[in-house]
PASEBA-1860 file (N, C-alpha, C; in nm, 3 decimals):
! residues 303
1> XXXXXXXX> 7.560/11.942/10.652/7.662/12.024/10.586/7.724/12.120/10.687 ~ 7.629/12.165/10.760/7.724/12.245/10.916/7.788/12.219/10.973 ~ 7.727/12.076/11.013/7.832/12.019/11.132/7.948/11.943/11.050 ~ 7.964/11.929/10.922/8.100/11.896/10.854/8.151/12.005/10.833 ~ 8.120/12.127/10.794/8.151/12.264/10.791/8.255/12.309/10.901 ~ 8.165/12.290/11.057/8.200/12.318/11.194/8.355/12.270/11.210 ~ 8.339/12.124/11.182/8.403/12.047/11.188/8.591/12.042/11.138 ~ 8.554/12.079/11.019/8.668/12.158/10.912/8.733/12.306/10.980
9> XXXXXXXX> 8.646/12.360/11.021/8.690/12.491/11.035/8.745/12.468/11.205 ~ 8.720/12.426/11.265/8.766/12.405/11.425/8.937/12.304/11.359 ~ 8.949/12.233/11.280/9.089/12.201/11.240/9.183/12.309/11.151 ~ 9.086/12.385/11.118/9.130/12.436/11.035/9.225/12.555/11.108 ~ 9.134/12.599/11.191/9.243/12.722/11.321/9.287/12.646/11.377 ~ 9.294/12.551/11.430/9.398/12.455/11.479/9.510/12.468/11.418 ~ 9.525/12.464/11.302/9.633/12.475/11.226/9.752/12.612/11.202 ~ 9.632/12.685/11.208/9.717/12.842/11.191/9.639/12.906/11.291
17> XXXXXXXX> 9.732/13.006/11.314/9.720/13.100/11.405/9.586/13.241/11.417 ~ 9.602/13.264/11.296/9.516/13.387/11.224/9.451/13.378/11.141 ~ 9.339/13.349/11.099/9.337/13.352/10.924/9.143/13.426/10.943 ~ 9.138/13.532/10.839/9.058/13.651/10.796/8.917/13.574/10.778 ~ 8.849/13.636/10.816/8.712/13.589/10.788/8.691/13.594/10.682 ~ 8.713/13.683/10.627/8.683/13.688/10.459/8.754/13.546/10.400 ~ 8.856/13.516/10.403/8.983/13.402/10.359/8.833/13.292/10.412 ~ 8.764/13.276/10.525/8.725/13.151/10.550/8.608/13.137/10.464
25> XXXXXXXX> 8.530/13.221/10.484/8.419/13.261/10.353/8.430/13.219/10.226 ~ 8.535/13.259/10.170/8.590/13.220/10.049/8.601/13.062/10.029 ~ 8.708/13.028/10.124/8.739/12.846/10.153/8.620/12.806/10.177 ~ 8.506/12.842/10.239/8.399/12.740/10.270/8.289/12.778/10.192 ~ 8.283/12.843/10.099/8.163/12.924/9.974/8.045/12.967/10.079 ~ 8.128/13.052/10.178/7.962/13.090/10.248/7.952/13.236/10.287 ~ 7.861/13.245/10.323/7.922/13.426/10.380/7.990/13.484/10.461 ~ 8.048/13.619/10.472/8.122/13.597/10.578/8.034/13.642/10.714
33> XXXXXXXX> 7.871/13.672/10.730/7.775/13.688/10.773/7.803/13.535/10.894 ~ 7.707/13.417/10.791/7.777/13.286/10.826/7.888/13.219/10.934 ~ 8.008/13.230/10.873/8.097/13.222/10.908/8.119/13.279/11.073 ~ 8.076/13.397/11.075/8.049/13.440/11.216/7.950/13.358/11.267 ~ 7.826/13.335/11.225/7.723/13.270/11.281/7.796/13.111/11.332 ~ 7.880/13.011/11.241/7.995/12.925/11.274/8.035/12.955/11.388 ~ 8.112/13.074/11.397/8.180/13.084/11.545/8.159/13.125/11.642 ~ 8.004/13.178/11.596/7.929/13.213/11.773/7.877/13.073/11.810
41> XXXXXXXX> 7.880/12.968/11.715/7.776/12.818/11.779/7.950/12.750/11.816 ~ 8.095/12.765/11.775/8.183/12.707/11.802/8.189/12.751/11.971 ~ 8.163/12.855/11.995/8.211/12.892/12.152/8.105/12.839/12.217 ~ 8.023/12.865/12.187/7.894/12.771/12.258/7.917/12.660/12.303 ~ 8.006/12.574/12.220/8.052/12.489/12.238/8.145/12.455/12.306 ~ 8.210/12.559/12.385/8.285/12.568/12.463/8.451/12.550/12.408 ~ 8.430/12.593/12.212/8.566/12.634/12.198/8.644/12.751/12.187 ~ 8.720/12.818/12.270/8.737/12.909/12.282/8.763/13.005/12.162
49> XXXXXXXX> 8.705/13.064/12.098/8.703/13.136/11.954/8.738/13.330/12.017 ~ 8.870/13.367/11.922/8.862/13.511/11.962/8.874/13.555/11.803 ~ 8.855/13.748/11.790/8.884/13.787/11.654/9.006/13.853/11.732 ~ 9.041/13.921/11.638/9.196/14.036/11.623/9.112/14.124/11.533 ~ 9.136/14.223/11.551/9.108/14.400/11.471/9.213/14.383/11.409 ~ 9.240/14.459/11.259/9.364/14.509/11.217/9.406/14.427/11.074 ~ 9.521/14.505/11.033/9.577/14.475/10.920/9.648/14.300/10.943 ~ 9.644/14.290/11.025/9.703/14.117/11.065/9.605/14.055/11.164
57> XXXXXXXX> 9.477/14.096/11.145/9.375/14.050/11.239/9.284/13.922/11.167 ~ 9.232/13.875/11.194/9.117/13.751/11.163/9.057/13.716/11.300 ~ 9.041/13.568/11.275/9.015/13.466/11.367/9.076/13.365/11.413 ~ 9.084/13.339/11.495/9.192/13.227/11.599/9.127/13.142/11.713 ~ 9.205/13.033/11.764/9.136/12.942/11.857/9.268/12.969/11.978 ~ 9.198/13.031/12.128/9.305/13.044/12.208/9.393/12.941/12.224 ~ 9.566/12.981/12.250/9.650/12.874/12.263/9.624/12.789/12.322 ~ 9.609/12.804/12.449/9.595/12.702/12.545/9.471/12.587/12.532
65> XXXXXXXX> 9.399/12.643/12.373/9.353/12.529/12.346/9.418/12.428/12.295 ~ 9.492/12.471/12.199/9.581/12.384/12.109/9.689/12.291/12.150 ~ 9.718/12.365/12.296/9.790/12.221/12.318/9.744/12.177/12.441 ~ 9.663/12.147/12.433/9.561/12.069/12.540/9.564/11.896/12.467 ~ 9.668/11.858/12.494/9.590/11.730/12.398/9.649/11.585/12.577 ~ 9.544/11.551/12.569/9.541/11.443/12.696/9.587/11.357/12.679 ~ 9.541/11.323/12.544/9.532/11.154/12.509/9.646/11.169/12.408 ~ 9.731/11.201/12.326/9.830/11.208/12.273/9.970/11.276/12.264
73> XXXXXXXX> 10.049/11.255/12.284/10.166/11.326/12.276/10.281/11.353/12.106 ~ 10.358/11.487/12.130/10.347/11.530/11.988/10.471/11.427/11.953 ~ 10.492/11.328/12.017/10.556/11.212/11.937/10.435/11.107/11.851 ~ 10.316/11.112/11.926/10.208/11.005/11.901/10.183/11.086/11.752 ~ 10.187/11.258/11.763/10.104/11.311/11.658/10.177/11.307/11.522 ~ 10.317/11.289/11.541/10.408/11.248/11.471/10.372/11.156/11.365 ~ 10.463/11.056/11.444/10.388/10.901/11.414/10.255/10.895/11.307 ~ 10.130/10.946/11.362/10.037/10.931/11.305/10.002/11.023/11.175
81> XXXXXXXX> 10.125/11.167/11.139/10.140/11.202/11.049/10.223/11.172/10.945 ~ 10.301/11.082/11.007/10.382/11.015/10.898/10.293/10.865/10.841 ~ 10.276/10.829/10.902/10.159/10.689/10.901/10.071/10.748/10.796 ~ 9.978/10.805/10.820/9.863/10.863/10.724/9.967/10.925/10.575 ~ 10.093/10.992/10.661/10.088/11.048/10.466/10.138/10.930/10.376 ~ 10.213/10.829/10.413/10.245/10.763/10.376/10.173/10.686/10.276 ~ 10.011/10.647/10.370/9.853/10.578/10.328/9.874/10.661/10.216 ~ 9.833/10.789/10.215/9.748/10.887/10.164/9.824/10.926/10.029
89> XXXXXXXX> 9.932/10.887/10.034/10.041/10.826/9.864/9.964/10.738/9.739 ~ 9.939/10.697/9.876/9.897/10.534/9.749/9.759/10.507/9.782 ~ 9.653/10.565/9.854/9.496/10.548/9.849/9.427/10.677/9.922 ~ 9.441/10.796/9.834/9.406/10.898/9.870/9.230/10.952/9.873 ~ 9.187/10.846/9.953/9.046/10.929/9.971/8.973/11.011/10.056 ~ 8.885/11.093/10.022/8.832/11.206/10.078/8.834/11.168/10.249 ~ 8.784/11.033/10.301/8.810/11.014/10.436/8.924/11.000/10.480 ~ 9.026/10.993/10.410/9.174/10.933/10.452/9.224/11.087/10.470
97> XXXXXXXX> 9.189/11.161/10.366/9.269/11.307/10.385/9.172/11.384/10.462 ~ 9.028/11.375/10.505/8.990/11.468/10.600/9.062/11.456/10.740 ~ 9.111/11.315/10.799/9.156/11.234/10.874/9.307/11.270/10.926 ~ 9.409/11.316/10.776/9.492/11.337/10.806/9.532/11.501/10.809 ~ 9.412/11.589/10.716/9.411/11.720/10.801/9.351/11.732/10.969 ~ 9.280/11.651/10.986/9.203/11.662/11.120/9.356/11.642/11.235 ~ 9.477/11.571/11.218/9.583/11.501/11.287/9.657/11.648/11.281 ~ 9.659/11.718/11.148/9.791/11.780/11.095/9.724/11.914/11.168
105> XXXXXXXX> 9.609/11.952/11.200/9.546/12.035/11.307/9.607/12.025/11.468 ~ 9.645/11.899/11.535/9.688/11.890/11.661/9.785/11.902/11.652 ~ 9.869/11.868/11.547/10.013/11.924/11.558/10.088/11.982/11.589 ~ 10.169/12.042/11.660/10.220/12.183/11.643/10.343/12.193/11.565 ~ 10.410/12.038/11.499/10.471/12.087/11.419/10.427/12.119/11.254 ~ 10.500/12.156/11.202/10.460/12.252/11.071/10.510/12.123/10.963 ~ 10.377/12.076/10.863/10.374/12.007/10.779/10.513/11.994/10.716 ~ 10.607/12.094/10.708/10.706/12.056/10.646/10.831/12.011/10.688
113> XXXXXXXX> 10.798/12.011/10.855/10.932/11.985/10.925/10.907/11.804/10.996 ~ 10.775/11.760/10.960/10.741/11.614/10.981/10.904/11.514/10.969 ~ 10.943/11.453/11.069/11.050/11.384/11.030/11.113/11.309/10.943 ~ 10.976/11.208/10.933/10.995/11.118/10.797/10.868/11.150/10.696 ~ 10.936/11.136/10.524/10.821/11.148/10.463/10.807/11.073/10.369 ~ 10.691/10.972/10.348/10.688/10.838/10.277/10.641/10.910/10.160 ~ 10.676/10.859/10.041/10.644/10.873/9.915/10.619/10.728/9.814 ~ 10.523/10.716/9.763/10.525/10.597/9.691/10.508/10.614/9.541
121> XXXXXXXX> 10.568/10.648/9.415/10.563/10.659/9.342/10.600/10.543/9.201 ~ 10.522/10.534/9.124/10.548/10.436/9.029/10.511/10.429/8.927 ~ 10.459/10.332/8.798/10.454/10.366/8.660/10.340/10.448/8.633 ~ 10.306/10.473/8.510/10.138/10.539/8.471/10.038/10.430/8.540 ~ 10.062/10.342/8.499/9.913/10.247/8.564/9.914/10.204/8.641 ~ 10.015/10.301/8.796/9.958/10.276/8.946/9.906/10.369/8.969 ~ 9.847/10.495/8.897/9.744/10.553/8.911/9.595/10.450/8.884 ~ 9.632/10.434/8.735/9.519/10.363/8.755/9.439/10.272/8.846
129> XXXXXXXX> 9.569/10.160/8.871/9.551/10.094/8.997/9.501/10.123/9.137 ~ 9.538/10.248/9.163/9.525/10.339/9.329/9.349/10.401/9.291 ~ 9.300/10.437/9.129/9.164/10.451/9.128/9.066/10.355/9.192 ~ 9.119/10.210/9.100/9.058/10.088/9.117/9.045/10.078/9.296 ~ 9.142/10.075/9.355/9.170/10.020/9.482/9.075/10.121/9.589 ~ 9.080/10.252/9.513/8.949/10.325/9.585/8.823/10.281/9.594 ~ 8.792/10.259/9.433/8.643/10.194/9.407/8.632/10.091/9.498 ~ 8.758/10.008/9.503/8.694/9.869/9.544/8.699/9.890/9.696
137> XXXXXXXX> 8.749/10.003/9.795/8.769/10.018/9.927/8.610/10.066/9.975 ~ 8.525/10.139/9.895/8.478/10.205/9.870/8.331/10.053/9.929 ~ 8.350/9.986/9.800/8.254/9.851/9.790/8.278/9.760/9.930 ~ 8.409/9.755/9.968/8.424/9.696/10.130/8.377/9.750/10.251 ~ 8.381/9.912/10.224/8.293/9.999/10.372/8.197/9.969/10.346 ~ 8.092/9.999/10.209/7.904/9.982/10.213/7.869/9.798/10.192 ~ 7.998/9.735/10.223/7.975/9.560/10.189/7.884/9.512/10.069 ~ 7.937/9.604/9.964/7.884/9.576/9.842/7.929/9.419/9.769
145> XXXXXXXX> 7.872/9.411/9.671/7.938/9.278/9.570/8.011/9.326/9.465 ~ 8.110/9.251/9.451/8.208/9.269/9.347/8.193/9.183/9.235 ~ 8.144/9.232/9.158/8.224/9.124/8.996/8.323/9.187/8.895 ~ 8.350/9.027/8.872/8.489/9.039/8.767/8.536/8.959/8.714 ~ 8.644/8.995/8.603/8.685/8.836/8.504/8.829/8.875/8.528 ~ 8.881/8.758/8.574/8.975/8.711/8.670/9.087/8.676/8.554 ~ 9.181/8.694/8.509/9.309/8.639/8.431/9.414/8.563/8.566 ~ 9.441/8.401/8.537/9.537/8.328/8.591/9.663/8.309/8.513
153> XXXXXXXX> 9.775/8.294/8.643/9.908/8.342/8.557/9.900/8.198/8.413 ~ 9.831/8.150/8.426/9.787/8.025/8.304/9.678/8.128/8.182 ~ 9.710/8.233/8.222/9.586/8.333/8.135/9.454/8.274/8.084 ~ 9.446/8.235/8.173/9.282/8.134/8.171/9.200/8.240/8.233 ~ 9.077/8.281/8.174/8.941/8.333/8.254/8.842/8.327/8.288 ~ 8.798/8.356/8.397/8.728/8.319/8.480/8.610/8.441/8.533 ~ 8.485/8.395/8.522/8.433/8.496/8.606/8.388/8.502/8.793 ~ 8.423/8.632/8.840/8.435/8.603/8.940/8.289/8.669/9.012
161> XXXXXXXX> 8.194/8.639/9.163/8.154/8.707/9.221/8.207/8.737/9.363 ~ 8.263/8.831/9.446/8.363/8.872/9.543/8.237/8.911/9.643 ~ 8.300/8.878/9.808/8.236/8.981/9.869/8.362/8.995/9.956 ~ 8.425/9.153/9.944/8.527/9.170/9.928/8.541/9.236/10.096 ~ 8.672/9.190/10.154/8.731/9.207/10.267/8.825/9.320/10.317 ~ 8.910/9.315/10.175/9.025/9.404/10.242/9.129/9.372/10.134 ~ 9.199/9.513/10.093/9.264/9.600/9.996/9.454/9.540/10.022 ~ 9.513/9.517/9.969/9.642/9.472/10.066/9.734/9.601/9.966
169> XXXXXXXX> 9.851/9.613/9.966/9.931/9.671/9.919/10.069/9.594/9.947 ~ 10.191/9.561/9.876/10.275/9.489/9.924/10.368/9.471/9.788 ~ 10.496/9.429/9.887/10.611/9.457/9.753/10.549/9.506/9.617 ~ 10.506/9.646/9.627/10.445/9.727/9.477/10.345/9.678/9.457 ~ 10.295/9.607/9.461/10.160/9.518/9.402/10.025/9.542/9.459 ~ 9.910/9.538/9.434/9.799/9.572/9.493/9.726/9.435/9.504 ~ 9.663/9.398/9.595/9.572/9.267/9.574/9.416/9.330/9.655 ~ 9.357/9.238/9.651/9.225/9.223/9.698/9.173/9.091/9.761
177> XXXXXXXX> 9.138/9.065/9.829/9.074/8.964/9.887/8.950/8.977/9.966 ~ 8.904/8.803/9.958/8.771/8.858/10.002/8.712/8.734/9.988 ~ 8.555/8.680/10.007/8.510/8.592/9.992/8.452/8.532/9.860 ~ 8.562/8.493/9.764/8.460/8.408/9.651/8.319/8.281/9.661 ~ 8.225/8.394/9.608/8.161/8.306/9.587/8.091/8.205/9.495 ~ 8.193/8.233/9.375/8.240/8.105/9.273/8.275/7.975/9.324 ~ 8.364/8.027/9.420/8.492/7.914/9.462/8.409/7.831/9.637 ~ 8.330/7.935/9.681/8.287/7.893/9.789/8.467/7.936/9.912
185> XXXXXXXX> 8.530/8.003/9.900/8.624/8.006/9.971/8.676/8.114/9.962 ~ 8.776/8.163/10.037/8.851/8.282/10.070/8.971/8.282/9.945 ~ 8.987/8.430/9.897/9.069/8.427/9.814/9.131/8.564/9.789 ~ 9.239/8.566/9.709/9.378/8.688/9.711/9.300/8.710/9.557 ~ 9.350/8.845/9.533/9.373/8.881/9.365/9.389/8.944/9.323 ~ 9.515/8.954/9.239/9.617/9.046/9.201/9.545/9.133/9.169 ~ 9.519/9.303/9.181/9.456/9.372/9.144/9.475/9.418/8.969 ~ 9.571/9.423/8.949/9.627/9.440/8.771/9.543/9.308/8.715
193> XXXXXXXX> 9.514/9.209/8.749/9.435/9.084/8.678/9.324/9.085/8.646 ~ 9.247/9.188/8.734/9.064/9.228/8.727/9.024/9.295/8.620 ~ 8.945/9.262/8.548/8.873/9.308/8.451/8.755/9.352/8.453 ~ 8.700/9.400/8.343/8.564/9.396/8.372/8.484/9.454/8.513 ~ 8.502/9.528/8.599/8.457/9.498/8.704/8.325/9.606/8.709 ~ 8.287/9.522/8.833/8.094/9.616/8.814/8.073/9.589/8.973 ~ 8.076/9.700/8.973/7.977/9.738/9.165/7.812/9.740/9.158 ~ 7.760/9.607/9.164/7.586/9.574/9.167/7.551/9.667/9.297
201> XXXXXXXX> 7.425/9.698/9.310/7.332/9.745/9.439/7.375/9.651/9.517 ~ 7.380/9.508/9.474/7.329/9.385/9.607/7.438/9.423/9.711 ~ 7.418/9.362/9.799/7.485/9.400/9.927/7.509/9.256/9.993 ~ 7.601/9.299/10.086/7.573/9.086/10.193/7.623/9.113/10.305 ~ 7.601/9.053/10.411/7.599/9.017/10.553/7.746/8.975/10.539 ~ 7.833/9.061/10.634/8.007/9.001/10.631/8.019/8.918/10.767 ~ 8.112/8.825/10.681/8.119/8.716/10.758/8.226/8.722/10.879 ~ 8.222/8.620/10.960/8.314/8.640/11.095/8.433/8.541/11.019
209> XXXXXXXX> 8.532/8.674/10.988/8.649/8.599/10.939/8.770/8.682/10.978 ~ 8.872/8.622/11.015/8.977/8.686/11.078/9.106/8.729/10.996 ~ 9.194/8.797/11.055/9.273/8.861/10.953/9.398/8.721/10.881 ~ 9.381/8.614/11.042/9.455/8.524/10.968/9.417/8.421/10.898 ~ 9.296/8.436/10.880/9.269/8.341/10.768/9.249/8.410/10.668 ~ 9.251/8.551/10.601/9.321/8.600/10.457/9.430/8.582/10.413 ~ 9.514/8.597/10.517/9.668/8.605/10.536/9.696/8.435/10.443 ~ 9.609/8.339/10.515/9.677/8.174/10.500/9.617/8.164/10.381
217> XXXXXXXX> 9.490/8.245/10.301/9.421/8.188/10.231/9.463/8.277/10.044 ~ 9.486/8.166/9.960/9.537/8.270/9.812/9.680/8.346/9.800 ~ 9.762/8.332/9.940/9.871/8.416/9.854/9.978/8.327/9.822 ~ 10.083/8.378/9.780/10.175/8.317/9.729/10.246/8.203/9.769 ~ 10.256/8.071/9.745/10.355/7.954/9.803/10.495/7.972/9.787 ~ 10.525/7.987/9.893/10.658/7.962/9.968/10.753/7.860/9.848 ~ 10.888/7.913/9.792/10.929/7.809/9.701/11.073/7.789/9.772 ~ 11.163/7.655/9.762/11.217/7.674/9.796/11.337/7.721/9.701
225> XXXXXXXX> 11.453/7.810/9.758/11.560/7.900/9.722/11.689/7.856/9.713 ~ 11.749/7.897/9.580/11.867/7.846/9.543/12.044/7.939/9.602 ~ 12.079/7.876/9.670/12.208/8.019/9.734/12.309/8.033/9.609 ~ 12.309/8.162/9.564/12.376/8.203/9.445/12.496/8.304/9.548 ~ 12.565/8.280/9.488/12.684/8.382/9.478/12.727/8.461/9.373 ~ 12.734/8.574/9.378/12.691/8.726/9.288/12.841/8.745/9.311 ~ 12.884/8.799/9.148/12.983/8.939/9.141/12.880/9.063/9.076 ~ 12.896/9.157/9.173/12.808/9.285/9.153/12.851/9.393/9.135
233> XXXXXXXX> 12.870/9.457/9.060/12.894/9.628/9.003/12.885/9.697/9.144 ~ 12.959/9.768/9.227/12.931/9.839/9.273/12.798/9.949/9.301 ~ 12.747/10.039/9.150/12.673/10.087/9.144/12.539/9.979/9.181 ~ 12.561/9.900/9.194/12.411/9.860/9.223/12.427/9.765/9.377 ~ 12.508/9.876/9.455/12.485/9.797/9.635/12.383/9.822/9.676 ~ 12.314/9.970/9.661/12.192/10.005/9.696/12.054/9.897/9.702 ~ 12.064/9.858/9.548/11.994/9.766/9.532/11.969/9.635/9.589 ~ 12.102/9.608/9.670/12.124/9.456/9.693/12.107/9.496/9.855
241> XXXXXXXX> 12.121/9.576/9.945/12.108/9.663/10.076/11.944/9.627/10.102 ~ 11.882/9.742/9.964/11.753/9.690/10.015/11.686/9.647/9.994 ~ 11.701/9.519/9.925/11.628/9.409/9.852/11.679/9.305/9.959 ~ 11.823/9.263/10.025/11.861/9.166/10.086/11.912/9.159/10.219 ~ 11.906/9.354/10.244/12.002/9.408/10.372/12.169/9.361/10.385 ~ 12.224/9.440/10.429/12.399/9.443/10.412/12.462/9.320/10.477 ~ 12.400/9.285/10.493/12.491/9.143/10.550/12.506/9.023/10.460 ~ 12.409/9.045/10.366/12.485/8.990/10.255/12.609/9.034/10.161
249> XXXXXXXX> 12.679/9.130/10.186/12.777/9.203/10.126/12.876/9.124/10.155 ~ 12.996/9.107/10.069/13.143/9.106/10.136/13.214/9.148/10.008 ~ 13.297/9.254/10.075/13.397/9.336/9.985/13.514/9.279/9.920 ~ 13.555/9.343/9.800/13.587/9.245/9.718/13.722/9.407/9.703 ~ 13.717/9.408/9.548/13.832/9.513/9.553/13.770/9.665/9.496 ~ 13.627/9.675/9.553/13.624/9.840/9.544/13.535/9.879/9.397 ~ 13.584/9.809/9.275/13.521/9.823/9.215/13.345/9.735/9.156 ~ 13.404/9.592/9.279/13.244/9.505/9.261/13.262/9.439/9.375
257> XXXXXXXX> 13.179/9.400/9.385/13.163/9.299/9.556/13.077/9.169/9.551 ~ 13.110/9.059/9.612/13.015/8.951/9.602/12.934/8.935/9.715 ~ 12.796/8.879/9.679/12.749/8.906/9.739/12.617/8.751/9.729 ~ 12.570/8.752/9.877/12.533/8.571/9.875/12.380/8.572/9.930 ~ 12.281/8.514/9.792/12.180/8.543/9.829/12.057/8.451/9.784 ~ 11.975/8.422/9.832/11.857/8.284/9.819/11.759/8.352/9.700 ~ 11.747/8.256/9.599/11.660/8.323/9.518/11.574/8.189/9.499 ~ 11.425/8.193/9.441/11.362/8.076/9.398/11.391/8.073/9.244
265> XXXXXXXX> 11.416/7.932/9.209/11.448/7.908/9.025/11.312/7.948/8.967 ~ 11.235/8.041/8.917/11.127/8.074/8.859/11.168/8.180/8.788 ~ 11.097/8.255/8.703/11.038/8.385/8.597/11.105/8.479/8.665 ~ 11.009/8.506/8.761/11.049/8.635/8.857/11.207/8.638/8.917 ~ 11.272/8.575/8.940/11.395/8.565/8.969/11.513/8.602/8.841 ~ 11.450/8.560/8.737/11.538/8.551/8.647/11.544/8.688/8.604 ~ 11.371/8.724/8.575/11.355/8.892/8.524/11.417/8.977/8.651 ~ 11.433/8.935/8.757/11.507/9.002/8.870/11.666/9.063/8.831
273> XXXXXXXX> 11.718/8.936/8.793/11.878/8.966/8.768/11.913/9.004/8.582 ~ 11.796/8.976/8.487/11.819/9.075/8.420/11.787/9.188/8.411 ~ 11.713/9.241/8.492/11.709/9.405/8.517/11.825/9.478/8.560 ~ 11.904/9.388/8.604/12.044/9.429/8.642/12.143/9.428/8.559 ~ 12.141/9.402/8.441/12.208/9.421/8.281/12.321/9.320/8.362 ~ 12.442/9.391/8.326/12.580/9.363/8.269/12.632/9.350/8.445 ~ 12.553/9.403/8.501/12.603/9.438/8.636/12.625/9.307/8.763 ~ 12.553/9.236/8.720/12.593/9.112/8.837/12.671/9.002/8.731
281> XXXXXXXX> 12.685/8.934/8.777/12.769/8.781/8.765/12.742/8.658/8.851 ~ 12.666/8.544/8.820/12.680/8.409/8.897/12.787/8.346/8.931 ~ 12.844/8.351/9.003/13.022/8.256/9.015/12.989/8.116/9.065 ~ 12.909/8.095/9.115/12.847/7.892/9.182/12.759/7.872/9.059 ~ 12.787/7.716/9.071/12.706/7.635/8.932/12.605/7.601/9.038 ~ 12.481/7.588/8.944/12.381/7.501/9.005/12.240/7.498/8.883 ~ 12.178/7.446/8.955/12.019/7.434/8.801/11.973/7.532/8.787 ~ 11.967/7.652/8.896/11.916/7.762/8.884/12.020/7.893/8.758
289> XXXXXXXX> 12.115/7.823/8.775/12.245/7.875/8.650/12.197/7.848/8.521 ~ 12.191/7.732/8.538/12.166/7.645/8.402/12.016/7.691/8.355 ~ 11.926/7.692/8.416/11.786/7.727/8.362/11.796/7.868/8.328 ~ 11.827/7.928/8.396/11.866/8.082/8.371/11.971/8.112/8.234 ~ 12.038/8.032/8.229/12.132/8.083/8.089/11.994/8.036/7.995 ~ 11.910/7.841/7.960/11.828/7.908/7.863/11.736/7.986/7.837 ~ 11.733/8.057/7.989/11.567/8.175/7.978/11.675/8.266/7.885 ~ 11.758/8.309/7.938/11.812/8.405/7.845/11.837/8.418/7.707
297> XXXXXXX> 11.866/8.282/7.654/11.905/8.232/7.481/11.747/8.227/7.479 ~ 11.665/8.190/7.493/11.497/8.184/7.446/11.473/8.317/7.455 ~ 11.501/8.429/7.578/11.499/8.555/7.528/11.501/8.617/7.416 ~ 11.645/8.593/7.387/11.745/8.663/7.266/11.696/8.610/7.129 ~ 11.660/8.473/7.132/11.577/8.443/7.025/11.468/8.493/6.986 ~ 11.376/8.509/7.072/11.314/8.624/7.028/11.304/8.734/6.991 ~ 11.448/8.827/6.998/11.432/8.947/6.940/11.403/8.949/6.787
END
């Protein structure tokens, strides 16, 4: 508990300039007796620790410690603060954020002037999801076993036993993969599909498996894509920018633009361009037209 204590508090003046013994006491529930005892074993250590007397006095780590950094430069520290907050959006655990206060300590710029700042935000149940994805990150560091009952887009179920590899995140979606040992083989899975799931004691020996054989193994087949030509609402270029990048654009008269783009004839394609209401238009015939007008009348029938 000290030397995580130590540990915290040497980032912690890293960070600011001054801050009251009493203030650290408080933050670390210890005394402020303690706390001194902390920073007579920090200099020992050969980190340079001074106080200040006074109405603006505390404790501080001399400058010329702080920017002593050998091995990184405050472009590297950058980088690696935008990197981590980005993580730390969408799988915020206690090691991920000690990790990225420990970075936001070498810094010298000020948390709020970071250049870029990733945000990942989405429905109620990508919280839930970002819980799950902890638990199960959680079961991949101690190489625990995973079980679970598996739903296929055939909504068939299945029970599964996992010895699980590695967490993916990707176009919004969460997966998991890892070694089934139902299947005897390597496998992807949609994290929203898992049910049931239970972290046993048992444990297992991880296997020598490489990142590209997760990559080749369970994800999605490649379909091939139909070239549509779009009349598009203006208000929705954004959408088509960064879903397809601008070079699919060509300007039309200001108020819509067409725009030329590969889609596969499936579900997902179709629920693609009706999310876009009233706003696009198909102008080329093809099967992917035709299947798409009856997803839509089988829609509407259903209301």
């Amino acid at each position: 508990m000290k030397i995580s204590r130590l540990i915290s508090l040497v980032f912690l003046l890293l960070r600011q300039e001054m801050v009251p013994a009493t203030q650290l006491a408080t933050l670390f529930e210890v005394s402020v007796r303690t706390i001194y005892r902390d920073l007579d074993t920090l200099n020992e250590a050969g980190i340079p620790i001074f106080t200040k007397q006074g109405r603006y006095g505390g404790v501080g780590i001399m400058p010329n410690y702080k920017v002593d950094k050998k091995l990184l430069t405050q472009t590297d520290l950058d980088n690696l603060l935008i990197a981590l907050s980005g993580t730390t959006t969408l799988l915020a655990t206690p090691e991920l954020l000690e990790t990225l206060n420990r970075i936001k300590g070498l810094s010298a710029v000020s948390e709020d002037l970071v250049p870029v700042i990733i945000e990942y935000q989405g429905w109620p149940g990508t919280v839930a999801l970002q819980e799950r994805a902890t638990a199960l990150l959680t079961a991949i560091r101690q190489h625990r076993i995973v079980k679970f009952t598996y739903t296929d887009r055939g909504g068939q179920m299945s029970q599964r036993i996992l010895e699980p590899y590695r967490i993916v995140f990707k176009a919004q979606r969460w997966y998991l993969q890892g070694f089934d040992t139902t299947r005897h083989a390597l496998r992807t899975f949609t994290l929203a599909k898992l049910t049931m799931i239970e972290y046993p004691a048992e444990t297992f020996e991880p296997r020598s498996i490489s990142a590209n054989e997760l990559v080749l193994h369970g994800g999605p087949k490649a379909q091939q894509e139909t070239t549509l030509l779009l009349a598009v609402a203006e208000r929705l270029r954004d959408v088509f920018v960064e879903r397809f990048g601008p070079d699919v654009i060509n300007e039309t008269d200001g108020q819509t633009f067409h725009a030329t783009i590969g889609l596969p004839n499936n579900d997902a394609s179709y629920r693609f361009l009706l999310g876009l209401g009233q706003g696009v238009q198909i102008l080329n015939q093809s099967r992917f037209k035709t299947d798409f007008r009856a997803y839509a009348k089988a829609l509407v029938h259903q209301l």
